[in-house]
C-alpha positions in Angstrom: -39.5 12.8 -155.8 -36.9 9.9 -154.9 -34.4 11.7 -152.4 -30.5 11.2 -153.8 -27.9 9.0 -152.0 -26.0 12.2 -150.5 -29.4 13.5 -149.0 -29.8 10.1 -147.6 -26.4 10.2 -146.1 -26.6 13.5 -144.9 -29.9 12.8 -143.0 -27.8 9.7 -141.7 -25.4 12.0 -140.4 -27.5 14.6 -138.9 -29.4 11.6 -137.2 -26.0 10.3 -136.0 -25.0 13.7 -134.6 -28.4 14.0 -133.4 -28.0 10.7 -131.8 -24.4 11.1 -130.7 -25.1 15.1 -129.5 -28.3 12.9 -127.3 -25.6 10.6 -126.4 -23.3 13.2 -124.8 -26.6 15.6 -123.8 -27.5 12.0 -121.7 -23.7 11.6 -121.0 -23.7 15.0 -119.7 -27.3 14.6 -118.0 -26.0 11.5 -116.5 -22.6 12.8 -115.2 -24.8 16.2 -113.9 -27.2 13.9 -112.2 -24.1 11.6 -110.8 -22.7 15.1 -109.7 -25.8 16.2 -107.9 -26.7 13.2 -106.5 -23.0 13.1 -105.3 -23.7 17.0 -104.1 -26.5 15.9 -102.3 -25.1 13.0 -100.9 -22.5 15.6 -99.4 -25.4 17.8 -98.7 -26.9 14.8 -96.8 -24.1 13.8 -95.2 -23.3 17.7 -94.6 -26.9 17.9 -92.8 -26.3 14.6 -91.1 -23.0 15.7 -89.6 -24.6 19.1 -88.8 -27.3 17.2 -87.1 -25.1 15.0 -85.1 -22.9 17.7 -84.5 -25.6 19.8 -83.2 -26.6 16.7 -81.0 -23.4 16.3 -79.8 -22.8 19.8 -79.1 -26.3 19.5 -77.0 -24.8 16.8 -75.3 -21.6 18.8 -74.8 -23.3 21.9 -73.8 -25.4 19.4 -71.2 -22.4 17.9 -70.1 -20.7 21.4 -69.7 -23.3 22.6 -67.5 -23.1 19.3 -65.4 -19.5 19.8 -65.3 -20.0 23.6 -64.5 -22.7 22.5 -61.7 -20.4 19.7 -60.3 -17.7 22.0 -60.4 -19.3 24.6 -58.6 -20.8 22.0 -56.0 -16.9 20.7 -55.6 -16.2 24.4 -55.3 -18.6 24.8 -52.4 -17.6 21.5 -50.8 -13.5 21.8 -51.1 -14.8 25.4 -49.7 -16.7 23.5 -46.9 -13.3 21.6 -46.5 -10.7 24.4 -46.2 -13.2 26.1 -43.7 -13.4 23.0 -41.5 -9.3 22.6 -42.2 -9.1 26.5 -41.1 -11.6 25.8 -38.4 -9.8 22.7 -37.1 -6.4 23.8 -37.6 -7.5 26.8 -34.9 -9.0 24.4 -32.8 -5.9 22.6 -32.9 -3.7 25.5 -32.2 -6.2 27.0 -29.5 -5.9 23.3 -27.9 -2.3 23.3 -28.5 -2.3 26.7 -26.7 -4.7 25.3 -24.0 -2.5 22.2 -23.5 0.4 24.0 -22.6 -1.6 26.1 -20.1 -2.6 22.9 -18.5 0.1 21.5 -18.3 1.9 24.8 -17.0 -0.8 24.3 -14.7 -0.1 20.4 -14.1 3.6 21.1 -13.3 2.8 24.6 -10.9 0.0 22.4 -9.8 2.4 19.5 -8.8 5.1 21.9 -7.7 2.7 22.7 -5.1 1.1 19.5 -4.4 5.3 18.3 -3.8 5.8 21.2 -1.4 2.4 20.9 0.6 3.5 17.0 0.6 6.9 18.1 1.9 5.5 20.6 4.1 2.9 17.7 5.6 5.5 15.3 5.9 7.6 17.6 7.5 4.9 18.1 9.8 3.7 14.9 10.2 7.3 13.8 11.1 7.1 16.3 13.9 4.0 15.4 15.4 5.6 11.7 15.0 7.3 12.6 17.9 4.4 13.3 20.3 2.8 10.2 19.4 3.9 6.1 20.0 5.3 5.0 16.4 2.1 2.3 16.3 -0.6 5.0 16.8 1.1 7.3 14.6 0.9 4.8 11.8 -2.3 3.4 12.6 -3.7 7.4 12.6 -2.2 8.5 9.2 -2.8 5.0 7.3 -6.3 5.2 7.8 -6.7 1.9 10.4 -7.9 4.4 13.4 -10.0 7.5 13.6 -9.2 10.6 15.7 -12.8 9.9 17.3 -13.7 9.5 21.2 -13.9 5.9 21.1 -12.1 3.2 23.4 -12.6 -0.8 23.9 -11.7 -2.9 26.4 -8.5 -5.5 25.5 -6.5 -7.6 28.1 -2.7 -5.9 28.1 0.2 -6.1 29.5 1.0 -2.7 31.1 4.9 -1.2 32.3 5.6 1.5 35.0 9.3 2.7 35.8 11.0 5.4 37.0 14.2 6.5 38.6 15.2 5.9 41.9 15.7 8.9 44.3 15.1 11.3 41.1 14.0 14.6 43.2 16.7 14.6 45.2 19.1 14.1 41.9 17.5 17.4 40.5 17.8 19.2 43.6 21.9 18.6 42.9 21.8 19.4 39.5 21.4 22.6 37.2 18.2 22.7 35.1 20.0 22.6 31.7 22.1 18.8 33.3 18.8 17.7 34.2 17.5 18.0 31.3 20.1 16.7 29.4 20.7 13.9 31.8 16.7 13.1 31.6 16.3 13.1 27.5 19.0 10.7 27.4 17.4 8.5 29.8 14.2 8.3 28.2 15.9 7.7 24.7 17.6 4.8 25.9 15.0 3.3 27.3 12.0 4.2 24.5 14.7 2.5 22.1 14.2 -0.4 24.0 10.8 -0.2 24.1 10.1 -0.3 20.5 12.3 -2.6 19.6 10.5 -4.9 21.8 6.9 -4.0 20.0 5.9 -1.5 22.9 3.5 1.4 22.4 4.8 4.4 24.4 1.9 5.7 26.3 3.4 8.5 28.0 6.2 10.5 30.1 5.5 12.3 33.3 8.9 13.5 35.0 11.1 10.3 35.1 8.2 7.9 34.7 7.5 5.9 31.8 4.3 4.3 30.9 4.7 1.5 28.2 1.8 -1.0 27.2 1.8 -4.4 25.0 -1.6 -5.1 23.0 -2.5 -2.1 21.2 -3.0 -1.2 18.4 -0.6 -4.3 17.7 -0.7 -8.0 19.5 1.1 -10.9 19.3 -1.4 -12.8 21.7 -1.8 -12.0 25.6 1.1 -14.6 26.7 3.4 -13.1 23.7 2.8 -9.1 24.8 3.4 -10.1 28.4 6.5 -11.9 27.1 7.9 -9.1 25.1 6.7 -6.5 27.6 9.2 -8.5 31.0 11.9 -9.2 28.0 12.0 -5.0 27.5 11.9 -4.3 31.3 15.3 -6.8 32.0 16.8 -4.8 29.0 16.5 -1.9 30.5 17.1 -3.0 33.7 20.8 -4.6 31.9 20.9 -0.9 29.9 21.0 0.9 32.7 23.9 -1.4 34.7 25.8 -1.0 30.8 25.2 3.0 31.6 26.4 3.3 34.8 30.2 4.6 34.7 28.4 7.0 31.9 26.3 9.1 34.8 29.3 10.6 36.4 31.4 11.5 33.2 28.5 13.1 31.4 26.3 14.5 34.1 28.5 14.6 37.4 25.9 12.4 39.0 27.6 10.8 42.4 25.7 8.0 41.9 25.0 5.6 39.0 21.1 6.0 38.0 19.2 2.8 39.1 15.3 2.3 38.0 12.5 0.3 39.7 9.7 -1.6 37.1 6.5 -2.9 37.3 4.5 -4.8 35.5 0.8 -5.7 35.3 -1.5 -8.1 33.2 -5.2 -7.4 32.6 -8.0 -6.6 30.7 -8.1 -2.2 30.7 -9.9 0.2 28.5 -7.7 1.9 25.6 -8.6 4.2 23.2 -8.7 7.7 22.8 -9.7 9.6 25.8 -10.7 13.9 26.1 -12.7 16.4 24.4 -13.8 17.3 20.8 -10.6 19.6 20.8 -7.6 17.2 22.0 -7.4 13.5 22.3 -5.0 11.1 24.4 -4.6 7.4 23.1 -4.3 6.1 26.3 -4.6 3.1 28.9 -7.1 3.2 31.6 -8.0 0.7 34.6 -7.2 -1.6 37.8 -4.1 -3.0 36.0 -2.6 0.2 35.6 -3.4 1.4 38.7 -1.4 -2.2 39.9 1.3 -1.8 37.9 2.0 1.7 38.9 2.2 0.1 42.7 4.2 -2.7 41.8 6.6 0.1 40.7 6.3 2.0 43.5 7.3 -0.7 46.3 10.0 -2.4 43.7 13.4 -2.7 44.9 16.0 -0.3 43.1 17.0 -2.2 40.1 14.4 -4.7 40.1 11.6 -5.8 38.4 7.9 -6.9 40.3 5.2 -8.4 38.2 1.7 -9.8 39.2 0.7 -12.6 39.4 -1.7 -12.2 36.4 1.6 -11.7 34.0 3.8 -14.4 36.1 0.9 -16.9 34.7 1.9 -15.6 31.1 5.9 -15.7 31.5 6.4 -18.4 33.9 7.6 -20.5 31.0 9.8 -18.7 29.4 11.2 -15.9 32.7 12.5 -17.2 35.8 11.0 -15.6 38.6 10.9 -15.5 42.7 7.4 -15.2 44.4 7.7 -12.2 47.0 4.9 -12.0 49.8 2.1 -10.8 49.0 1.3 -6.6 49.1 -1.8 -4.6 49.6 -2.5 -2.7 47.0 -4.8 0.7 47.0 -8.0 0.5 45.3 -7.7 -3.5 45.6 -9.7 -5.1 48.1 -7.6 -8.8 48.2 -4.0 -8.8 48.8 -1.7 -9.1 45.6 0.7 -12.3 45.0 3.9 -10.5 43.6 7.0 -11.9 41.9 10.4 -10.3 41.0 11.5 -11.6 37.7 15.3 -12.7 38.1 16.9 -10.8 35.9 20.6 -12.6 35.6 18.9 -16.0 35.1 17.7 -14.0 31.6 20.6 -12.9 31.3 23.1 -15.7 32.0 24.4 -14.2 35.1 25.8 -16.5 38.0 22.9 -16.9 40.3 22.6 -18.8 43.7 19.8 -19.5 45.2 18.5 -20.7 48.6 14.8 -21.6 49.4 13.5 -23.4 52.0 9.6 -23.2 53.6 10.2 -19.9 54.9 13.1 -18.2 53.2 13.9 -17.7 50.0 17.8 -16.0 49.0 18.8 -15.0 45.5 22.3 -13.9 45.2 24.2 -12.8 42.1 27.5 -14.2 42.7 29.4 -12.0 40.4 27.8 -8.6 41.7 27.5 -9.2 45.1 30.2 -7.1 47.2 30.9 -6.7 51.0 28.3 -4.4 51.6 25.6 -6.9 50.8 27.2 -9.8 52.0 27.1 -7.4 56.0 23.8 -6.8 55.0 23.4 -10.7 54.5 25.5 -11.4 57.7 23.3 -8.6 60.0 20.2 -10.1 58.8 21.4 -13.8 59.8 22.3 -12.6 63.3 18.9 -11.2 63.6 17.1 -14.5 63.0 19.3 -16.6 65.4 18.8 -14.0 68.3 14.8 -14.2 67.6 15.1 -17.9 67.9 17.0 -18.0 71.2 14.4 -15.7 72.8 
């Protein structure tokens, strides 16, 4: 059987719709397959993302507990740090607190220390007056000990006292007397430290003065100074005379008598454990104390010993010579001429045996009868 044209055409057809329904079916196959290869190339990078995400969040949970631990570990240290702040901050306060009780302290402390200094001064000033300026200095700066100890130095030593003083007190009420006798020594321990003299001591009238101790200016310089202190006193006390009567109703002007002596003694301090005297000891003050003893009123006798120091520099007339107790040899003496220091006008006379020293502008009738009594004397021993 031979198949028509129409079959033919319709078997075309149905093979072209066949074809062309395969055609979309593929189309469709191909877009599905394009759609889930899309889907699971979402899905893919879905699961990626999810993986990274879950990694990331691993690291982020890792990094939160990191944070969390170094948080807490700050925590614990900024903790650390406001106790030590706390703890320093009441340190601080408690030494704040403790500094101001200190220095309450400091300034009661030198409250006190400025009142026992006043008090000590006070003191001290007061036992100034029992001791000679030099030793007082040379105790309280340290220089000399309080200790029993004395060495043997060649000095110059000073008596004097007043002439005919017993029976000046026996005229005078106790209170004048001791007016009268304070200003006396005042005057003349004025005198005596200006001229670098260390007071030893008063008894009654008397006055001890010595040059070499505890400060020298050499032997011939202390025996110097120590003659140059004696003629101003001698000229202080011819200054005070119109001054006894007005202020003490004395009848007479106060004279003095000096002497003066140049050796080696032993000074230092002298007593027990419980009181000391810094004082001089030896022939020289024994000598001195007799040169003083036969001096004329107003005068001043020296030894030969301090003559040999001053000659230089004093002026002075050779006496005879004395015997002194508790000296075996006879002592050369010499009586320093006080208005040659002075400027006073002096005659003088000397011949082998006589020797006259007159002070032309003091001398008054009385001595010139004395003079005159004396003269008659010697020519009647020469006519017999």
């Amino acid at each position: 059987m031979v198949d028509s044209p129409n079959s033919n055409n319709n078997q075309i057809s149905e093979i072209e719709a066949e074809r062309q329904e395969a055609a979309e079916a593929t189309r469709g196959m191909e877009e599905k397959t394009q759609t889930i290869e899309r889907e699971l190339k979402k899905l893919k990078l879905e699961l990626q993302l999810r993986k990274n995400l879950a990694v990331e969040l691993e690291k982020q949970k890792k990094l939160a507990a990191e944070a969390n631990e170094s948080a807490k570990e700050k925590a614990r240290e900024l903790d650390k740090l406001l106790k030590k702040q706390k703890l320093e901050v009441q340190l601080r306060k408690n030494l704040a607190d403790e500094m101001q009780k200190q220095k309450e302290i400091a300034v009661s402390a030198e409250k006190m220390a400025l009142e026992k200094k006043n008090e000590i001064e006070s003191i001290s000033k007061q036992l100034s007056k029992y001791l000679s300026p030099q030793i007082y200095h040379s105790i309280f700066s340290g220089e000399k000990k309080a200790d029993i100890v004395s060495q043997r130095k060649k000095l110059t030593i000073f008596f004097s006292d007043i002439v005919g003083f017993t029976e000046i007190t026996d005229t005078l009420e106790a209170e004048e007397i001791s007016s009268m006798l304070n200003f006396y020594l005042t005057e003349m321990s004025q005198i005596a430290l200006s001229h670098g003299g260390t007071i030893d001591k008063y008894v009654g009238d008397a006055i001890l003065v010595f040059f070499g101790d505890p400060e020298t200016k050499g032997v011939q310089q202390d025996a110097i100074n120590c003659v140059d202190m004696a003629i101003a006193m001698q000229s202080k006390m011819r200054e005070l005379r119109n001054e006894w009567g007005t202020k003490f109703g004395l009848r007479e002007p106060l004279s003095i008598r000096c002497g003066i002596a140049t050796g080696y003694c032993t000074v230092g301090n002298f007593g027990s454990a419980d009181r000391l005297d810094y004082t001089v000891i030896g022939s020289q003050v024994n000598l001195a104390a007799r040169l003083e003893a036969i001096a004329k009123p107003g005068s001043i006798l020296i030894s030969f010993d301090t003559h040999s120091q001053v000659s230089s520099e004093i002026q002075c007339a050779e006496l005879d010579k004395v015997s002194v107790k508790g000296i075996r040899e006879e002592v050369r003496t010499f009586e320093v001429l006080i208005e040659k220091k002075t400027g006073q006008n002096i005659e003088k006379i000397e011949t082998n045996n006589i020797q006259l020293t007159a002070n032309m502008d003091q001398i008054d009738l009385n001595d010139i009868k004395e003079i005159e009594g004396f003269l008659k004397k010697l020519k009647k021993n020469k006519r017999h």
